[in-house]
C-alpha positions in Angstrom: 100.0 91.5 113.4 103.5 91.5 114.9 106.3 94.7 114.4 109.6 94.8 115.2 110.3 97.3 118.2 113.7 98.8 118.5 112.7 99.9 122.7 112.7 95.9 123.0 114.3 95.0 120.7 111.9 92.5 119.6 108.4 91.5 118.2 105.7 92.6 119.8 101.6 92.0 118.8 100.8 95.5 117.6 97.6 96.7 118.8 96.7 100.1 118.0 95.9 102.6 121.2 92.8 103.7 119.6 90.1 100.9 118.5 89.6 102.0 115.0 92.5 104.6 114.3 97.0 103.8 113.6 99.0 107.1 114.9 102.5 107.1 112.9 104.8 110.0 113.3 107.9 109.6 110.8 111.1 112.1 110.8 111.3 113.5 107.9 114.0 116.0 105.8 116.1 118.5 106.9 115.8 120.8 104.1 119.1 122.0 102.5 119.3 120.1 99.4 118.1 117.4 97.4 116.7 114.6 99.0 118.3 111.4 98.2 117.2 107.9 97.6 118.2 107.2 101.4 115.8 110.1 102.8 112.9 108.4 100.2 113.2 105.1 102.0 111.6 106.1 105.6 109.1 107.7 103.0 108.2 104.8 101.5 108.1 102.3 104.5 105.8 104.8 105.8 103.1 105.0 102.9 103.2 101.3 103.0 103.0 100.9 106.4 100.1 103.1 106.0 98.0 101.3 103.0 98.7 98.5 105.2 97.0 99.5 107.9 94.1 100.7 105.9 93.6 97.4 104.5 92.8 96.3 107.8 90.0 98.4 108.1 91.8 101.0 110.2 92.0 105.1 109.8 95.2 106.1 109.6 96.9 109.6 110.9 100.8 109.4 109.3 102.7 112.9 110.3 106.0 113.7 109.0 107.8 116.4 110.2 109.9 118.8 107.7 112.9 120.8 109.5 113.0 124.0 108.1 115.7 125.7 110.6 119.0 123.8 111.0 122.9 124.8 111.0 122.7 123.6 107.7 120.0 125.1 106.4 121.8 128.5 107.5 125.3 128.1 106.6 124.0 126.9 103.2 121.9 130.3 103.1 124.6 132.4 104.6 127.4 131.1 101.3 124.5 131.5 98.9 123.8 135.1 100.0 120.1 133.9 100.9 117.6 133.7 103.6 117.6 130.7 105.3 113.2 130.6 104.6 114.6 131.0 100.9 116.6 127.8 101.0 114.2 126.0 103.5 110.8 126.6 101.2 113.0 125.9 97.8 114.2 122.9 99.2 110.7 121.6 100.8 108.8 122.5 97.2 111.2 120.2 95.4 110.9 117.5 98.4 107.2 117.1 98.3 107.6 117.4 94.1 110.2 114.3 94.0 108.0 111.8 96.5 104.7 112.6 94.6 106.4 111.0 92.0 106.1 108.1 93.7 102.4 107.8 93.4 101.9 107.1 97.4 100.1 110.0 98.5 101.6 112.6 101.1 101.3 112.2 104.8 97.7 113.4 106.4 100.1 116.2 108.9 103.6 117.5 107.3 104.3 120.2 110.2 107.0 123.3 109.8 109.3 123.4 113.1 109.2 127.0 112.3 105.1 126.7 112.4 105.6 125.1 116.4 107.7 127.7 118.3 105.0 127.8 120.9 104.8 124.0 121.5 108.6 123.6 121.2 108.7 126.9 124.1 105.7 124.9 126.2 107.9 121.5 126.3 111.3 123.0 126.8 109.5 125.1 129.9 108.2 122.2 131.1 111.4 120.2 131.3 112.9 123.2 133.2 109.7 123.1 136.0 110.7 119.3 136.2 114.5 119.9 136.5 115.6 117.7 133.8 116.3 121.0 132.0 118.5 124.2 132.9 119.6 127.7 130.7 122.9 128.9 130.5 123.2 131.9 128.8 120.8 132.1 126.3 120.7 128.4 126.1 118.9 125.9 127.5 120.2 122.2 127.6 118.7 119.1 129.0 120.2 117.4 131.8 121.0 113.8 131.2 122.1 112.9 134.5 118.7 114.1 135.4 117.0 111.5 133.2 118.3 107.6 134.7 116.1 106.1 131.4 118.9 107.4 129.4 120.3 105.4 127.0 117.4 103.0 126.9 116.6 102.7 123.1 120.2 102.7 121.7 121.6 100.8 125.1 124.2 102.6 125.9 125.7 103.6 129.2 126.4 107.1 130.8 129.0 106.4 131.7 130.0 105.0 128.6 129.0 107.9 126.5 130.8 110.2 128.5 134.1 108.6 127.9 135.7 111.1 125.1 132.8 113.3 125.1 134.1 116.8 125.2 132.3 120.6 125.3 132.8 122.4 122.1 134.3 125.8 121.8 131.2 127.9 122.4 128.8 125.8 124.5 127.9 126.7 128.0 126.4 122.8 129.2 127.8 121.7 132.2 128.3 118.2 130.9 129.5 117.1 127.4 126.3 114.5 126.8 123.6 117.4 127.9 122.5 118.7 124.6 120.5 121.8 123.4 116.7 122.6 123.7 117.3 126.0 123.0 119.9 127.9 121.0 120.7 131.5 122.0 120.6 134.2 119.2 123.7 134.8 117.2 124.3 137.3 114.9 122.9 137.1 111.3 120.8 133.9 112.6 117.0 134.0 112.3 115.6 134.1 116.2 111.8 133.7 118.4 111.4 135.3 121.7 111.3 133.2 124.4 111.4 133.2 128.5 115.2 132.5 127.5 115.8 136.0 125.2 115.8 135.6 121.6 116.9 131.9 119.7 115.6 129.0 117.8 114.9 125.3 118.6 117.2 122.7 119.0 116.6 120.0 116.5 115.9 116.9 118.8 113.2 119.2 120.8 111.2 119.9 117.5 110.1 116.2 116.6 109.2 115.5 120.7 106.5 118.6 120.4 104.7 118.5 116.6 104.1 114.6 117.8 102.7 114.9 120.5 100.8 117.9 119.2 99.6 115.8 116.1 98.8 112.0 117.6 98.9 113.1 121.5 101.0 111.0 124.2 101.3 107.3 123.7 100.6 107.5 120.3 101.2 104.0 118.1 104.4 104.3 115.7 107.5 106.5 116.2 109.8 105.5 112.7 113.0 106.7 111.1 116.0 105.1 109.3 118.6 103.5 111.9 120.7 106.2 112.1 118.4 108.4 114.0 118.2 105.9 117.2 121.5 107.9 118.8 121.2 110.4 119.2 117.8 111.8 117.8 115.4 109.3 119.0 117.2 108.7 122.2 116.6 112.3 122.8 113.3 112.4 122.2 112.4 110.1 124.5 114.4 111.7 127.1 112.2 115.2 126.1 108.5 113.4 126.5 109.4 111.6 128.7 111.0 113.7 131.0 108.2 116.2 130.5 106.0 113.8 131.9 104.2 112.4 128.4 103.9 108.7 127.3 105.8 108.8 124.1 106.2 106.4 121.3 104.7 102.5 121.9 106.6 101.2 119.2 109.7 102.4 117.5 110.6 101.0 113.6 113.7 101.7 111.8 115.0 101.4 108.6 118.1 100.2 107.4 120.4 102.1 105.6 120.8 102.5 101.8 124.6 101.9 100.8 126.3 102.7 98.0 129.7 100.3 97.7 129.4 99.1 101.5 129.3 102.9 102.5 126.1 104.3 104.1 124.7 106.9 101.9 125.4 110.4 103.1 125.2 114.5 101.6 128.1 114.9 104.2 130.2 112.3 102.7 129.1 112.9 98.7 128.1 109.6 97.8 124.8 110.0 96.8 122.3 109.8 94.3 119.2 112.0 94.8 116.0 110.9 94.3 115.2 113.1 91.4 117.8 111.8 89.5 116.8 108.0 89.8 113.1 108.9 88.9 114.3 110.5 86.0 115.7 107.5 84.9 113.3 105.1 85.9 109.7 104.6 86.5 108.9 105.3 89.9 107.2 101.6 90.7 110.7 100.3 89.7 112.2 102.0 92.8 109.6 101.4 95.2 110.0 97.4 94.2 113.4 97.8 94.4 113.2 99.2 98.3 110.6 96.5 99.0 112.3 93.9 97.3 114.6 93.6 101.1 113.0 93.8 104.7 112.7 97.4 105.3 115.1 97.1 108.8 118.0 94.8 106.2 120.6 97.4 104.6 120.2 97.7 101.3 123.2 97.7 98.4 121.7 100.5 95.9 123.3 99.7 92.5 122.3 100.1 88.7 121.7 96.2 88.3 118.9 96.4 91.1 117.2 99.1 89.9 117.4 96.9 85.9 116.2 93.6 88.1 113.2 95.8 89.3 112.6 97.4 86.1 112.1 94.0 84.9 110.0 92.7 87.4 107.9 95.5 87.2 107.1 95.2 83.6 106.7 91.7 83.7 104.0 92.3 86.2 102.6 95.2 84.0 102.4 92.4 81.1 100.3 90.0 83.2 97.9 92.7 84.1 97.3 93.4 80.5 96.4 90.2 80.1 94.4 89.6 82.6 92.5 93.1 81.7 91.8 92.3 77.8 90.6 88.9 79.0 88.3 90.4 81.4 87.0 93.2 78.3 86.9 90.3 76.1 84.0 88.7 78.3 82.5 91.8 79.1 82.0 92.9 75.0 81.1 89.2 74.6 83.6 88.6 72.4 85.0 85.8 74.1 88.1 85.2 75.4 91.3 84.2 72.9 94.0 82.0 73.4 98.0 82.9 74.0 98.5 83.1 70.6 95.4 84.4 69.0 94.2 81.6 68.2 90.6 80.1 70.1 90.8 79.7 73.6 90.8 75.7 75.3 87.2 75.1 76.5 85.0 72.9 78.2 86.3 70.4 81.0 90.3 71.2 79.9 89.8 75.1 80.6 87.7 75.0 84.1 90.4 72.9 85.1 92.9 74.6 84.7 90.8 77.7 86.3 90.3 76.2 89.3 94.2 75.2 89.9 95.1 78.7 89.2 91.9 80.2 91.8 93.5 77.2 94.3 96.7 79.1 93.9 95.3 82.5 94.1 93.7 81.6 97.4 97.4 80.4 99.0 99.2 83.0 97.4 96.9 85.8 99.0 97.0 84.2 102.7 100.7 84.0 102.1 100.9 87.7 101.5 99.0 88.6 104.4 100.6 86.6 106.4 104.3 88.2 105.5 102.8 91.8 105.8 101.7 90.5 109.5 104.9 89.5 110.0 106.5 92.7 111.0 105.5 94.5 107.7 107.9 92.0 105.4 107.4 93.7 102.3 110.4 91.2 100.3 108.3 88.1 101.3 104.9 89.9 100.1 106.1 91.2 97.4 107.8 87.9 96.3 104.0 85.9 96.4 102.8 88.8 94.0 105.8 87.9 91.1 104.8 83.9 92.2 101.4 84.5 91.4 102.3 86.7 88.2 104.4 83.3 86.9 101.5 81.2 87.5 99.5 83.7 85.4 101.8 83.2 83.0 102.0 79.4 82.6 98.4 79.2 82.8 98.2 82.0 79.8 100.7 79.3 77.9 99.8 76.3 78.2 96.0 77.1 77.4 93.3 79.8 79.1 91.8 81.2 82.3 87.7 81.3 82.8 86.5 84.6 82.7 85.8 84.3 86.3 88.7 83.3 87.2 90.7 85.9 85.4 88.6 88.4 87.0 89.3 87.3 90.4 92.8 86.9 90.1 93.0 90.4 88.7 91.0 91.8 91.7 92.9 90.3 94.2 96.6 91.1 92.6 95.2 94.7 92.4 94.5 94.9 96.4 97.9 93.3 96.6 100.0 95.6 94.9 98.2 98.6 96.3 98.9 97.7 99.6 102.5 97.6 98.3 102.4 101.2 96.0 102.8 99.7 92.8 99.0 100.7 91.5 100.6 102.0 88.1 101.3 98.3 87.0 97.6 97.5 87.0 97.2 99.6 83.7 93.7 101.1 85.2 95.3 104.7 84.8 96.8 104.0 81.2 96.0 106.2 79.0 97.7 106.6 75.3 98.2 110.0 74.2 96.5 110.6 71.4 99.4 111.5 68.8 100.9 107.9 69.5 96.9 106.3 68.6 97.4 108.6 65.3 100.7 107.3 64.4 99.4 103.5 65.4 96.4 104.2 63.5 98.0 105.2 60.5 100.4 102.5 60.8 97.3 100.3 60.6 96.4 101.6 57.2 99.9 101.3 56.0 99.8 97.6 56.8 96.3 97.3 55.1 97.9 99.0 51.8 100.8 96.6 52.2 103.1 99.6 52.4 105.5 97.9 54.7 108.1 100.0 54.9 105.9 103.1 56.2 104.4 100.9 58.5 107.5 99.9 59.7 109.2 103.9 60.0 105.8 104.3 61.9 106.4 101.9 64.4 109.8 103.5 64.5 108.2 106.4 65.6 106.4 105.1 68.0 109.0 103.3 69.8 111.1 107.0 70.2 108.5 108.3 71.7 108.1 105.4 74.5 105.8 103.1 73.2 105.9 99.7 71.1 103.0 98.6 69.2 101.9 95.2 69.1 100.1 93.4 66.6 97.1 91.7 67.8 93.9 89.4 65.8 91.5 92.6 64.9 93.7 95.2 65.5 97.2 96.9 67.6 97.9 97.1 71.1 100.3 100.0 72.2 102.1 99.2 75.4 104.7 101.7 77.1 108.3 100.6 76.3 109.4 102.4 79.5 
């Protein structure tokens, strides 16, 4: 397996420190607001960087970090006459509410920066016994001219960086690129005790100690979207580092999510939380929609992409009906049924056209796991799962699959699109409430009386309340509309 590092800026054979085990560490929310569909992407490369792993046969340890004590987070408390735990633990509820919608599990660690005081106090103290760290006031910045490594990940000069850097009204550094490890108490702020007098942590410092607490140094994965490589990431690098730690072996970054060519930002207002997408659409829809580009490509977030996954997703749902009725159907001993209702092909016509289709299954699979081994590329994965899902399809028209060989091709598209987080088009969790079986039921017995139009304000009923009903030999089939 081969992933993209940003420190090298190219591929790299990943092989995990640990024999049996993948350490991840993810940056995740600052909590103020809303999370957008921006935040959700490092969220979803991360849970499907993680099934990935696990496929392999490996245990996997994911942490993301929550920020719960930021400017933000205050000021936003402060004009809403609140405490800033009040906004953080509102804001954190409704995060972990709006990515378990998404069906992908939660990271195993999701560490509080307010829950690490001690371990943010230990690192910063440690830079300051090493030098590359010095207090003024009740501050305590670190010392980039200290660190000559600096600038390796985003590859940028000192010297360069300095040029129009300036000291804000306020801060005590002694040079405009040092930057703060520990902020001084103000008044009205929420502080900690430390050697330093009363304060809180600096942002960068936070992420550099709940790693290393969580997955210890020289731990596997270090990820984020792009726009954490300057100055977050190069700072953490600078704090481990400097501190005398092994840090991250390979970092991954995302690209950014865009709405008209624009990056999507709080600051600037153009955004679309993640909430209100989910609302809209089924969550599998937006995960297939992220996955549909490389997760380090920018990505145009628009309406018509989230309709073109909507489609795809369903039209994958279809096939996996399919292929789960004709895998009943052999089961009961009922027998398998053509396209259209009708008997299925048999004999030397039928294994045939089995055996193509298993010959495609084979290459489709190998081609999956060769793109998720080629630095995680989810588009090209993803794109062998709709190939396979067309081939399903022809095979289902132009006559019918063996038992077996519907069996096995359901089996293996159900490891594929778990690896990927799109489990809820498999149709193993459906279940049909049972006032919409009622209505379909009763529907049933207004067709056997020949009472059409009842039957037909039935299935009208059923369609408002998500589902359409479809006539099938024997009996209905209710599939979600949605």
């Amino acid at each position: 397996m081969r992933l993209y590092d940003s420190l090298t800026q190219q591929k790299r054979e990943f092989v995990p420190r640990d024999t049996d085990r993948v350490t991840m560490y993810f940056c995740g929310p600052t909590v103020y607001n809303y999370v957008h569909v921006g935040n959700a992407r490092p969220f979803v490369v991360s849970m499907v960087a993680k099934r990935y792993f696990q496929s392999l046969g490996y245990k996997v340890t994911l942490v993301e970090n929550i920020t719960d004590i930021d400017d933000r987070i205050i000021s936003k408390a402060v004009a809403e006459g609140r405490s800033y735990r009040e906004v953080a633990e509102e804001f954190a509820r409704a995060y972990r509410e709006d990515t378990d919608r998404l069906g992908l599990g939660r990271p195993d660690v999701e560490p509080l920066a307010t829950e690490h005081i001690q371990e943010i106090i230990d690192l910063i103290s440690e830079l300051v016994a090493k030098g590359h760290a010095y207090q003024a006031g009740g501050d305590v910045y670190f010392d980039v001219d200290s660190w000559p490594e600096y600038g390796k990940l985003s590859k940028q000069q000192v010297a360069e960086m300095r040029h129009g850097a300036r000291i804000e009204v306020g801060e005590s550094k002694a040079d405009p690129l040092d930057f703060a490890l520990w902020k001084g108490a103000k008044p009205g702020e929420p502080a900690w005790d430390s050697p330093w007098g009363p304060g809180r942590p600096g942002w960068h410092i936070e992420c550099s100690a709940m790693s290393l607490k969580y997955l210890g140094p020289g731990f596997d994965i270090h990820g984020g979207g792009r726009d954490l490589i300057f100055p977050h990431h190069e700072n953490e690098i600078a704090q481990a580092e400097g501190a005398g730690c092994a840090f991250a072996r390979f970092w991954v970054h995302n690209g950014m999510l865009n709405l008209s060519q624009e990056k999507m930002s709080k600051s600037v207002g153009n955004i679309r939380t993640l909430r209100s997408v989910l609302d809209a659409h089924r969550p599998e829809a937006f995960i297939a929609a992220l996955l549909g580009s490389h997760y380090r490509s920018p990505l145009e977030f628009s309406p018509e992409l989230l309709e073109e996954a909507e489609q795809q997703v369903e039209r994958l749902r279809n096939v996996f009906r399919e292929l789960n009725d004709r895998a009943a159907a052999a089961s009961s001993g009922s027998g398998p049924r053509g396209p259209s209702g009708g008997e299925a092909q048999s004999g030397a016509a039928a294994k045939e056209l089995s055996d193509v289709l298993g010959g495609r299954l084979v290459a489709r699979r190998l081609a999956f796991d060769e793109a998720m081994a080629d630095d995680l590329n989810t588009a090209a994965a993803l794109a062998e799962v709709f190939g396979l899902a067309r081939e399903v399809n022809t095979a289902l028209a132009a006559g019918e699959l063996s038992a077996e060989t519907a069996g096995a091709v359901r089996d293996e598209m159900v490891q594929m699109v778990h690896v990927l987080g799109l489990d809820a088009v498999t149709g193993a969790a459906e279940t049909i409430p049972s006032d919409i079986l009622a209505l379909a039921e009763e529907r049933q017995q207004a067709r056997a009386a020949r009472d059409f139009a009842r039957a037909d304000a039935l299935r009208a009923a059923i369609a408002e309340r998500g589902y359409e009903v479809r006539d099938v030999p024997g009996g209905f089939k209710l599939v979600p509309s949605r």
